[in-house]
C-alpha positions in Angstrom: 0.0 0.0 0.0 2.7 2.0 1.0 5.1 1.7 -2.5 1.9 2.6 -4.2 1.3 5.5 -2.3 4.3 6.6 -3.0 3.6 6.1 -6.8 0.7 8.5 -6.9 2.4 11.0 -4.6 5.7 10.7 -7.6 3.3 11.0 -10.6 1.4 13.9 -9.1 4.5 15.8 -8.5 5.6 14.8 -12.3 2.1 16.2 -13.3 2.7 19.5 -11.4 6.2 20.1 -12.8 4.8 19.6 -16.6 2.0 21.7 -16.0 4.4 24.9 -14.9 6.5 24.0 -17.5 3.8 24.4 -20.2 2.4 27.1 -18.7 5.9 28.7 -18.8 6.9 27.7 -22.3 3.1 29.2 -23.3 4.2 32.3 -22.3 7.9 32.5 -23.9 8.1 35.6 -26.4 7.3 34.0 -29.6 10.0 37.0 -31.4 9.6 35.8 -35.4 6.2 35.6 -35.1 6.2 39.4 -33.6 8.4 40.3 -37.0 6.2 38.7 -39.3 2.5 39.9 -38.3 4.5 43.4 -38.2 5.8 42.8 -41.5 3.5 45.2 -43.0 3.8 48.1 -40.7 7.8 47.6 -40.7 7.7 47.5 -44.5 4.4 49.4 -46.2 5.9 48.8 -49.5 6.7 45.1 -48.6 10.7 46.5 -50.0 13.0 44.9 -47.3 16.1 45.3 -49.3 19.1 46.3 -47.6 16.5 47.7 -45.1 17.9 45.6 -42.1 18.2 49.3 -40.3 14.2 49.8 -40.2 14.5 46.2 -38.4 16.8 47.8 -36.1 14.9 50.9 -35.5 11.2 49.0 -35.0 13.4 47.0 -32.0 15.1 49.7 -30.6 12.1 51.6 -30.3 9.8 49.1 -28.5 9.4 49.0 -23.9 11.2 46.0 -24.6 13.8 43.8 -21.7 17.3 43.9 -22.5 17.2 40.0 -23.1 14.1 41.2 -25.6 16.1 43.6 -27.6 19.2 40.4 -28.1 16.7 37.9 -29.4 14.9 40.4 -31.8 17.8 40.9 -33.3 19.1 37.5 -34.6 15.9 37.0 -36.5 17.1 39.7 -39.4 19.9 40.0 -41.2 21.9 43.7 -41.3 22.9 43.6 -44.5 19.9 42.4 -46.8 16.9 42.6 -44.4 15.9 39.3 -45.0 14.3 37.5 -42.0 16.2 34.6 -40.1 15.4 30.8 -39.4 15.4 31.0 -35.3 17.4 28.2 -35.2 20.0 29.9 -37.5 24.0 30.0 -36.3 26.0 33.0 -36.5 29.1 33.3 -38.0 32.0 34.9 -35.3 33.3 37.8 -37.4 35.4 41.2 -36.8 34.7 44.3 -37.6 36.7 47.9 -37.3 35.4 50.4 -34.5 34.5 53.7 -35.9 36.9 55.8 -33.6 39.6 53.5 -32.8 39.7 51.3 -35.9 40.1 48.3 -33.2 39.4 45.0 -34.5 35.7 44.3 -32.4 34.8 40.7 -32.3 31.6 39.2 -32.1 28.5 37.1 -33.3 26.7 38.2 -36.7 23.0 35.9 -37.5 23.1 36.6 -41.4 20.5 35.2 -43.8 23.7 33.6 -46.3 27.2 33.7 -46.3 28.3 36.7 -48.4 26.5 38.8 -46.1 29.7 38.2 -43.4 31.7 39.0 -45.6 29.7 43.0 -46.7 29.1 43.3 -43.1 33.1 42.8 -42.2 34.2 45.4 -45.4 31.7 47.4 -45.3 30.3 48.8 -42.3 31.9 49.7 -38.7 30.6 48.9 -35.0 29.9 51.6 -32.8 29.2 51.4 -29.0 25.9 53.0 -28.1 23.7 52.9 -24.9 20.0 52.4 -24.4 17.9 52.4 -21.9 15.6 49.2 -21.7 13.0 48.2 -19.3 15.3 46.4 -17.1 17.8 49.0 -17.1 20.6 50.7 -19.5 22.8 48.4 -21.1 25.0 49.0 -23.5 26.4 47.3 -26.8 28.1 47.6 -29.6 26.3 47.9 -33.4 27.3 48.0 -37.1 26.9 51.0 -39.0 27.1 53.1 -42.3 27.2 56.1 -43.7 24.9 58.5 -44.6 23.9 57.1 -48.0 21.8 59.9 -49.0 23.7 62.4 -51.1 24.7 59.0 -53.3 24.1 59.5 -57.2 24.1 55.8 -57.5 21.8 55.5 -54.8 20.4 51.2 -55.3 17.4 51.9 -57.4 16.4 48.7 -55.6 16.5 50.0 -52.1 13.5 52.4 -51.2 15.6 55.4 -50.8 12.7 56.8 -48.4 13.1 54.4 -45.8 16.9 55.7 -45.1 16.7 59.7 -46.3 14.6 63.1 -45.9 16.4 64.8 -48.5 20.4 64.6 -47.9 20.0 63.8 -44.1 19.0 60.9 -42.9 15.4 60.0 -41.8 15.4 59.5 -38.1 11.8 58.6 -37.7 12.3 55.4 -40.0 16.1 54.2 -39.2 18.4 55.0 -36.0 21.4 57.0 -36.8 24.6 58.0 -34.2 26.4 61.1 -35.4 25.4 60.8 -39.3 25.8 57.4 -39.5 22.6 54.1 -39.9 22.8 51.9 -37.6 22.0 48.2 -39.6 22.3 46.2 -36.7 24.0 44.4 -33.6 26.9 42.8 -32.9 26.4 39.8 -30.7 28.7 39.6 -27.3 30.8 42.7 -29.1 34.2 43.1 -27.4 37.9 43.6 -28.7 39.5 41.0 -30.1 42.2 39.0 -29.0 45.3 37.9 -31.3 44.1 34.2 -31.3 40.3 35.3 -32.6 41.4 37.8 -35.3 43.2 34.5 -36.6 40.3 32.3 -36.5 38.3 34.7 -38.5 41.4 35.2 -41.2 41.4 31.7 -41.4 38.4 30.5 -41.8 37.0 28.9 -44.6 33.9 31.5 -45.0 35.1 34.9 -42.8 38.6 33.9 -44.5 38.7 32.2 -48.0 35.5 33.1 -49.1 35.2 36.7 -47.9 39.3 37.2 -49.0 37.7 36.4 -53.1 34.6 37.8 -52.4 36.0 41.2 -51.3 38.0 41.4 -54.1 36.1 40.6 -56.7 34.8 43.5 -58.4 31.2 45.1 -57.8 29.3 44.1 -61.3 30.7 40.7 -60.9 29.2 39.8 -57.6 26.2 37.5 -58.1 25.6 35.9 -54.4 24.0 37.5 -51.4 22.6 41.2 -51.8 24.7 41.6 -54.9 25.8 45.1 -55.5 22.6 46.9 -53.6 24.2 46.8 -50.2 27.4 47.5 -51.0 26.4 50.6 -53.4 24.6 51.7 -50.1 27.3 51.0 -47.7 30.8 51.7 -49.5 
């Protein structure tokens, strides 16, 4: 009587730690579908090319955790403005701070490979602070220049996402001193020798990028092409 007792009293407990644990999972932030029934208001033209920084900028500006902000922002790729798979790896990269031109390493969630390799060329990280609802953190994030004096501006690109004339539009994208922000750099912090290494010798943030990066602009094919980098360079 006793060991079956002791049964019931084991499978209720079993019962009771399922049920918090669905009721928990049932209320984990479900952050892709977030970005994809606000598709429409992120994008009113449905044109998300190159436009990872209105991803940025629809994040930044929510009442959103800190721990919020970090997962929003692996589900969208800086450089094309595609959306990620959630289960997507980044690729470790580096990429030169604005001021100091300090190799910054970190995590990058890109929807295809070439896009490590723009990202690394092309843009620079910047720290910047933020004030979230659990406090001010801060991080560091790619950026670009102001892209809107360009005469050969993407066609492909909707210029009125990123410009109000020659300035940049601040009410669609975030900007630091006359520069876009794209996106962030995940765990962002200097590199050491060993790291700057990995990423030279790496078979994508290394051999690939090396030929991509040098291979000139009308040639490239993969990734975003020639619209991000005529945005970016």
């Amino acid at each position: 009587m006793r060991f079956l007792k002791n049964i019931i009293k084991t499978s209720v407990i079993i019962a009771l730690v399922l049920s918090f644990s669905n009721i928990s999972n049932s209320l984990e932030k479900n952050y892709y579908k977030d970005l994809i029934n606000d598709w429409s208001r992120i994008f009113p033209d449905k044109n998300r090319n190159a436009a990872g920084p209105k991803f940025f900028k629809y994040i930044i500006d929510k009442d959103i955790t800190y721990k919020d902000f970090i997962e929003y922002n692996k589900l969208y790729c800086a450089v094309s403005g595609s959306l990620i798979d959630p289960n997507s790896q980044p690729d470790f990269i580096f990429v030169n701070e604005r001021k100091t031109k300090n190799k910054i390493c970190g995590s990058y969630y890109k929807c295809c490979i070439p896009c490590s390799c723009d990202i690394m060329k092309y843009s620079e990280v910047q720290k910047m602070k933020h004030k979230f609802s659990d406090g001010v953190k801060e991080f560091f994030v790619f950026t670009i220049k102001n892209p809107c004096k360009k005469q050969d501006f993407p066609n492909r690109v909707n210029k009125d996402y990123f410009c109000d004339g020659d300035k940049i539009n601040d009410k669609q994208v975030y900007s630091i001193k006359d520069r876009i922000v794209i996106g962030l750099l995940h765990n962002g912090k200097s590199c050491e020798k060993d790291e700057i290494d990995f990423v030279k010798s790496h078979q994508i943030t290394g051999r690939f990028c090396e030929f991509r990066n040098n291979t000139p602009i009308e040639n490239l094919e993969a990734g975003m092409g020639d619209i991000f980098i005529k945005l970016a360079r």
